[in-house]
PAPAMAR-127579 format. One record per atom (N, C-alpha, C): x, y, z; residue in one letter. Coordinates in steps of 0.1 Angstrom, whole numbers, padded with zeros to 4 digits, always signed. Example, Ala and Ser with C-alpha at 12.3 -4.5 7.8 and 13.67 -1.06 7.14 Angstrom:
<recs>
+0132-0057+0078a
+0123-0045+0078a
+0132-0033+0078a
+0128-0022+0071s
+0137-0011+0071s
+0129+0000+0079s
</recs>
This chain:
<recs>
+1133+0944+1102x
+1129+0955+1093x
+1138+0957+1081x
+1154+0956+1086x
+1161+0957+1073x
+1158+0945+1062x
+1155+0930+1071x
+1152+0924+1056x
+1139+0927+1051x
+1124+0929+1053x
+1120+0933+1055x
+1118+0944+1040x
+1130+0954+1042x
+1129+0966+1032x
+1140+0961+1021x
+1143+0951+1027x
+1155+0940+1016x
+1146+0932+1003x
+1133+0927+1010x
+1123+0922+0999x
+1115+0927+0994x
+1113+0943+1000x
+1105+0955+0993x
+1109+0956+0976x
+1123+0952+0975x
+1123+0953+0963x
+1118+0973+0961x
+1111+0973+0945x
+1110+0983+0942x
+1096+0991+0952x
+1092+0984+0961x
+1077+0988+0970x
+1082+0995+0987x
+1097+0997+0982x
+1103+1008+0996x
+1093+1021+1000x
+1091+1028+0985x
+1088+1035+0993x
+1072+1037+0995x
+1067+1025+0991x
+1051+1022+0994x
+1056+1020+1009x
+1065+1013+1016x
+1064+1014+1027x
+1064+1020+1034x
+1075+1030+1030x
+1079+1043+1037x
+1066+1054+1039x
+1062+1058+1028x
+1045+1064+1023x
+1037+1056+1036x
+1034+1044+1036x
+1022+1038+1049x
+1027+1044+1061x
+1040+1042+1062x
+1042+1048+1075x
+1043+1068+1080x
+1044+1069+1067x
+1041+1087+1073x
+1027+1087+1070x
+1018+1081+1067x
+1004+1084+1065x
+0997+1077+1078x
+1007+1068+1086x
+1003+1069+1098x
+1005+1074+1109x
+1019+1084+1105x
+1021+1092+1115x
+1012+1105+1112x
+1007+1107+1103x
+1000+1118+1102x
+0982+1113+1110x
+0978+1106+1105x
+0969+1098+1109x
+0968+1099+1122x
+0980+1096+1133x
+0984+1094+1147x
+0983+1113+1153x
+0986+1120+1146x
+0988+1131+1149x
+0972+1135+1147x
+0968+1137+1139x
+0950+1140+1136x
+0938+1132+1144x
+0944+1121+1150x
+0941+1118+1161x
+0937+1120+1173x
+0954+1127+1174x
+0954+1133+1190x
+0949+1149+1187x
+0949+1154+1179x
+0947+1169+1172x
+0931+1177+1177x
+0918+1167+1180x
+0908+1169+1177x
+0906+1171+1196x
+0915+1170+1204x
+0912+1168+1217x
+0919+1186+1218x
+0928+1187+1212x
+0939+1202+1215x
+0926+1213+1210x
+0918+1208+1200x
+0905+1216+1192x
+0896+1217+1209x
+0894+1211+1212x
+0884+1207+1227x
+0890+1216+1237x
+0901+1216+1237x
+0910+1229+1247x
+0906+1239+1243x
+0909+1243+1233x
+0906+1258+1231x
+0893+1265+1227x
+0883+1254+1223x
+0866+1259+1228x
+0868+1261+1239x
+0870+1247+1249x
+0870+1253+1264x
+0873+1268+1273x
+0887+1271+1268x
+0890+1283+1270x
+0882+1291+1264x
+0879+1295+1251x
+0872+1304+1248x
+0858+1304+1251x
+0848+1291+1256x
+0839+1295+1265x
+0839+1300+1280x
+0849+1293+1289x
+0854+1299+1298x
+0861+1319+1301x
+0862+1322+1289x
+0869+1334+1288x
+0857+1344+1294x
+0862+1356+1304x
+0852+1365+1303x
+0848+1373+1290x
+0854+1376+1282x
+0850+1386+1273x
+0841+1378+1266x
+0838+1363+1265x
+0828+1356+1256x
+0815+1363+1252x
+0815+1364+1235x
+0800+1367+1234x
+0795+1361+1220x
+0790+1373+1210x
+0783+1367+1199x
+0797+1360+1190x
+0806+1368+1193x
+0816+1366+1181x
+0828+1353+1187x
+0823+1349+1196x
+0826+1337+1199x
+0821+1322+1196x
+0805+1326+1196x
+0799+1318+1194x
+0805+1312+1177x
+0814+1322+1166x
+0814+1319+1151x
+0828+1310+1155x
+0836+1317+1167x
+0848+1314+1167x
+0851+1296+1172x
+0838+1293+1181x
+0837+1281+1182x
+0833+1272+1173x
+0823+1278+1160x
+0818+1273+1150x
+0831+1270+1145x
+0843+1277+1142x
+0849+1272+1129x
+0858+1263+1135x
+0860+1261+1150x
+0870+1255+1157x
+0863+1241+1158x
+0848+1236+1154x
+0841+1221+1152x
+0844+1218+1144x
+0842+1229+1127x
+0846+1224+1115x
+0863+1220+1113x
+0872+1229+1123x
+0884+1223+1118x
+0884+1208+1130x
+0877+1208+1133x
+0878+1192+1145x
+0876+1184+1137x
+0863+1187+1128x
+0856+1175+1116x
+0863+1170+1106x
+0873+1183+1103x
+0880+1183+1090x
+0894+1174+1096x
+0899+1176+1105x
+0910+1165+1113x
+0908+1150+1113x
+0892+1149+1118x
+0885+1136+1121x
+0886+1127+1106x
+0881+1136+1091x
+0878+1134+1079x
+0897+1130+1074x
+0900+1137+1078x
+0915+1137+1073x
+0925+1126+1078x
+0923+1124+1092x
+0924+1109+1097x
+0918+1097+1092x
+0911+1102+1087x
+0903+1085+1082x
+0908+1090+1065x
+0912+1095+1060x
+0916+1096+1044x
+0933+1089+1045x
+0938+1095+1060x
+0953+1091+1058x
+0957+1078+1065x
+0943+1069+1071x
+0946+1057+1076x
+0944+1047+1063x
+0934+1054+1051x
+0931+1048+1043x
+0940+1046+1037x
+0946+1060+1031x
+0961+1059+1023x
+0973+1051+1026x
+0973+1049+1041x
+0988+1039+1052x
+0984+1026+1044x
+0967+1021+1048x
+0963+1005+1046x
+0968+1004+1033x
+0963+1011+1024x
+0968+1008+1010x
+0978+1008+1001x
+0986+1016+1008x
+1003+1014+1003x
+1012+1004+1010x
+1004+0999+1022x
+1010+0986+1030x
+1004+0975+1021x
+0994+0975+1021x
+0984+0962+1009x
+0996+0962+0997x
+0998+0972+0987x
+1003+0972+0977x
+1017+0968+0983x
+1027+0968+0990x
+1039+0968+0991x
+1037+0956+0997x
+1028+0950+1005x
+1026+0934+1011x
+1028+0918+0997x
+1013+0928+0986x
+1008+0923+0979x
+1022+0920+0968x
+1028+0928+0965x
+1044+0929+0958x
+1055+0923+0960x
+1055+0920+0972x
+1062+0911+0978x
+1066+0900+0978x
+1050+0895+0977x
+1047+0881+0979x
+1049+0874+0968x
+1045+0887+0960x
+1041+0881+0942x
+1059+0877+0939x
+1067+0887+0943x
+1085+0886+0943x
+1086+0870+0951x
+1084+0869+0965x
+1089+0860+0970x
+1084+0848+0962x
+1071+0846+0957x
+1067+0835+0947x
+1078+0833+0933x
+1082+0838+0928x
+1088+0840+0918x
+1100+0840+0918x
+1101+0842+0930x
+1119+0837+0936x
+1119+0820+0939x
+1106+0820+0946x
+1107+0806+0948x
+1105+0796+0935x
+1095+0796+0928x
+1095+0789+0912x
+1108+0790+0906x
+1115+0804+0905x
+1122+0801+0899x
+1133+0790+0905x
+1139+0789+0920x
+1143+0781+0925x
+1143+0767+0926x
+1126+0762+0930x
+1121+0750+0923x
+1125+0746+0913x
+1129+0756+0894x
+1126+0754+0884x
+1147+0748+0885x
+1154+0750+0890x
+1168+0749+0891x
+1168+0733+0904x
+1164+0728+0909x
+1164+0719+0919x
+1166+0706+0908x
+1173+0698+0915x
+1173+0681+0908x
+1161+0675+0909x
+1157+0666+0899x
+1141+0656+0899x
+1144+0651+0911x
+1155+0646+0919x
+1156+0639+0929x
+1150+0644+0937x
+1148+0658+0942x
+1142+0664+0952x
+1135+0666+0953x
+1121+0666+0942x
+1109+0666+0946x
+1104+0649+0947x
+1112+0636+0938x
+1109+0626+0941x
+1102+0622+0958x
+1117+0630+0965x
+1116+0622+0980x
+1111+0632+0988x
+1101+0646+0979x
+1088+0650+0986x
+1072+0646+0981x
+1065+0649+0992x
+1052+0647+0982x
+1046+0665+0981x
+1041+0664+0969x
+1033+0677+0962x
+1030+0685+0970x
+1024+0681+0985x
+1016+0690+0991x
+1023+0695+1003x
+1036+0690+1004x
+1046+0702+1010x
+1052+0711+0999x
+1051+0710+0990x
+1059+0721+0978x
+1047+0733+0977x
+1036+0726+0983x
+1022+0736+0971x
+1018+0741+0989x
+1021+0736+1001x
+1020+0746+1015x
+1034+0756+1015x
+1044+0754+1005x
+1052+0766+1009x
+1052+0775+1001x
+1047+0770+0986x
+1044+0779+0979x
+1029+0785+0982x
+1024+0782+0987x
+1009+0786+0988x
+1005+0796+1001x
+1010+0788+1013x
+1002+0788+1024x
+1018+0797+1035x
+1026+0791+1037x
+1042+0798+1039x
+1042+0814+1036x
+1043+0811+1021x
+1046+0826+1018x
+1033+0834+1019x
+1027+0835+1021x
+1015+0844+1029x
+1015+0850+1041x
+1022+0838+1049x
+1025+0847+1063x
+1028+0857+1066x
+1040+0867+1060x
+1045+0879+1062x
+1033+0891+1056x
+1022+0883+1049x
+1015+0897+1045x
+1002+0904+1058x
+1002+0897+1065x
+0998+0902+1077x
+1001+0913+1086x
+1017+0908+1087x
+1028+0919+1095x
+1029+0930+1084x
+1031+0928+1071x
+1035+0941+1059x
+1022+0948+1061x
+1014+0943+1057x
+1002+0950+1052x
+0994+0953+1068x
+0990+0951+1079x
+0989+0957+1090x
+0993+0961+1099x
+1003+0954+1103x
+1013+0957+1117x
+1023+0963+1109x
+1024+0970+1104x
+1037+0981+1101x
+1029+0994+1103x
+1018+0999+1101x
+1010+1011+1104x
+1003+1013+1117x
+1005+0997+1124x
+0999+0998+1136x
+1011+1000+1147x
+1021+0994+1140x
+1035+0995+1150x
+1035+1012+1147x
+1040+1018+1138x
+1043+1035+1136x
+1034+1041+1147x
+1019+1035+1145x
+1009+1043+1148x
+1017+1041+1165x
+1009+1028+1168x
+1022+1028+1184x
+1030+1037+1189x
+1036+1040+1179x
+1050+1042+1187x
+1050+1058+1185x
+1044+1061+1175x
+1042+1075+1174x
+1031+1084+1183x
+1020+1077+1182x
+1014+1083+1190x
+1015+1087+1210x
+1026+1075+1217x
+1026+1082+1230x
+1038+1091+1228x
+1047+1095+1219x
+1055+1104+1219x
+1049+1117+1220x
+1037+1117+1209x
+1030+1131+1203x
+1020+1135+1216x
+1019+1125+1226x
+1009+1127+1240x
+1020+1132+1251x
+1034+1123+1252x
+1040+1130+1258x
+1049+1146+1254x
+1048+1147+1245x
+1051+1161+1239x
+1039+1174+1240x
+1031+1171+1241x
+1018+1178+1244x
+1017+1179+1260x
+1020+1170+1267x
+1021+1175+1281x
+1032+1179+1285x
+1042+1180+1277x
+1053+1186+1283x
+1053+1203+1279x
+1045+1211+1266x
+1042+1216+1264x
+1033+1223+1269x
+1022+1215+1275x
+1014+1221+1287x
+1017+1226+1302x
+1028+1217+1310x
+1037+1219+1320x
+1046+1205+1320x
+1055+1207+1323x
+1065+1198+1321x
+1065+1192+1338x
+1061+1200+1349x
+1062+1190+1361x
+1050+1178+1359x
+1037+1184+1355x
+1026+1177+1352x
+1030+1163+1345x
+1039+1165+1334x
+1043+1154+1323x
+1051+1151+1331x
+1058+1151+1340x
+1068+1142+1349x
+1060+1135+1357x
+1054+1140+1362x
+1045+1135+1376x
+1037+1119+1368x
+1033+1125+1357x
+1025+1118+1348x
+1029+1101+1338x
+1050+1110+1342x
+1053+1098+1336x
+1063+1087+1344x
+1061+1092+1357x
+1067+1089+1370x
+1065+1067+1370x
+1052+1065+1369x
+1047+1053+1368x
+1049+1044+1359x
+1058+1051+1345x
+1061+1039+1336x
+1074+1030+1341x
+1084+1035+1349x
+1094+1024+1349x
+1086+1015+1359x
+1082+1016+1371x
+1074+1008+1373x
+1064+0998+1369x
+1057+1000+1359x
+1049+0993+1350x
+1063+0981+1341x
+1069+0991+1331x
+1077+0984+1327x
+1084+0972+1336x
+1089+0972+1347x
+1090+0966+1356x
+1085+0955+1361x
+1072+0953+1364x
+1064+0951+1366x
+1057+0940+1354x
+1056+0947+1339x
+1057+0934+1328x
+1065+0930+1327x
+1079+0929+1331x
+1089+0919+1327x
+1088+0909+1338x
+1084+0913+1351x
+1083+0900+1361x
+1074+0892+1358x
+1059+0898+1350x
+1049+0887+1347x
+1057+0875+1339x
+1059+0882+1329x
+1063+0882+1314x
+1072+0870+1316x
+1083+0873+1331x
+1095+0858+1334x
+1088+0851+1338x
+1077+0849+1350x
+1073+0843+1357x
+1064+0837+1346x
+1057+0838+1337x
+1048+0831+1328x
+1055+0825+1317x
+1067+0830+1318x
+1078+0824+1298x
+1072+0830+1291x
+1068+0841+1287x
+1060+0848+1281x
+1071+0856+1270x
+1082+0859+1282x
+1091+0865+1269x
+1106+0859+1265x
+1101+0846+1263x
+1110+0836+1259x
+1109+0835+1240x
+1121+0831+1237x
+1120+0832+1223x
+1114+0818+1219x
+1105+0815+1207x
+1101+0803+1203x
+1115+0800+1198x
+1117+0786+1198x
+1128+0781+1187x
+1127+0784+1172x
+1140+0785+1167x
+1140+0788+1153x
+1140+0772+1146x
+1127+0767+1137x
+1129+0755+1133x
+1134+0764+1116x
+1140+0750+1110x
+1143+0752+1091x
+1133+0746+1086x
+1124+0746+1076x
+1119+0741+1068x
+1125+0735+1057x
+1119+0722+1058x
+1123+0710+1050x
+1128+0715+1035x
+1119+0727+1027x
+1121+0727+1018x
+1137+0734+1012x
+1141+0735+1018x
+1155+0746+1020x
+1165+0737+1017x
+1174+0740+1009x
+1187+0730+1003x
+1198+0740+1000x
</recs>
């Protein structure tokens, strides 16, 4: 991540921006279920009557307006990840030419064209996948079972124990697949030829 916000260059805080618009996103998410509680209770309530019936009305419109507002601020995450991906790339090209443009004729002699034009081309594209999606899907991750375990600890905290009794287990449990498959073995680090 630190290099990462090392090649953000001036699109830091497009990054920074994707990721609070996913935490918000993550939060308006879980938001529209807490809206579902408290209809509940207020149809459950004895004193329920006509003036209930408005108080449930305005508690669907703020459900809809959470639902609308979730999908405005996943829009906003994708787009400032696109822009800060897209920025990047355009940098790391431009780092690279200029590089190319400093190299001895010898070096491209004893390559051919179509390894210079896959690293310039096809190479530096790879990281726009992780920038531009997996950075709002990772936040969203990681944010969201916090914001579920915080909500049940606020509803009873034995509940939220009881409830989170089964993760070291689990955890446990993927790391034995995980050895027994090589699953969480590191690939090797190779260099590419183009590097001098």
């Amino acid at each position: 991540m630190a290099r990462l916000f090392e090649l953000a260059g001036t699109k830091k805080s497009h990054l920074v921006a994707a990721a609070l618009f996913s935490i918000i996103a993550s939060a308006c998410a879980l938001a529209p279920y807490g809206v579902i509680y408290l209809v509940l209770v207020r149809l459950l309530a004895p004193d329920f009557g006509p003036g209930g019936v408005e108080e449930i009305q305005s508690l669907a419109l703020v459900a809809g307006g959470l639902v609308v507002l979730r999908c405005l601020t996943l829009f906003a995450s994708t787009m400032c990840s696109h822009v800060a991906a897209f920025d990047i790339l355009y940098n790391l090209r431009s780092a690279l030419t200029a590089h190319l443009g400093r190299l001895p004729m010898g070096y491209f002699s004893a390559r051919q064209t179509g390894q210079i034009k896959k690293v310039l081309y096809e190479d530096v594209e790879e990281p726009e996948g992780v920038i531009a999606h997996h950075i709002p899907d990772l936040v969203s991750g990681a944010v969201l079972p916090v914001l579920i375990v915080g909500v049940l600890f606020m509803a009873d905290w034995r509940l939220a124990l009881i409830a989170l009794l089964p993760l070291p287990l689990a955890f446990f449990l993927q790391r034995r697949v995980f050895a027994r498959d090589g699953l969480g073995q590191r690939a090797p680090v190779t260099t590419t030829p183009w590097r001098q």
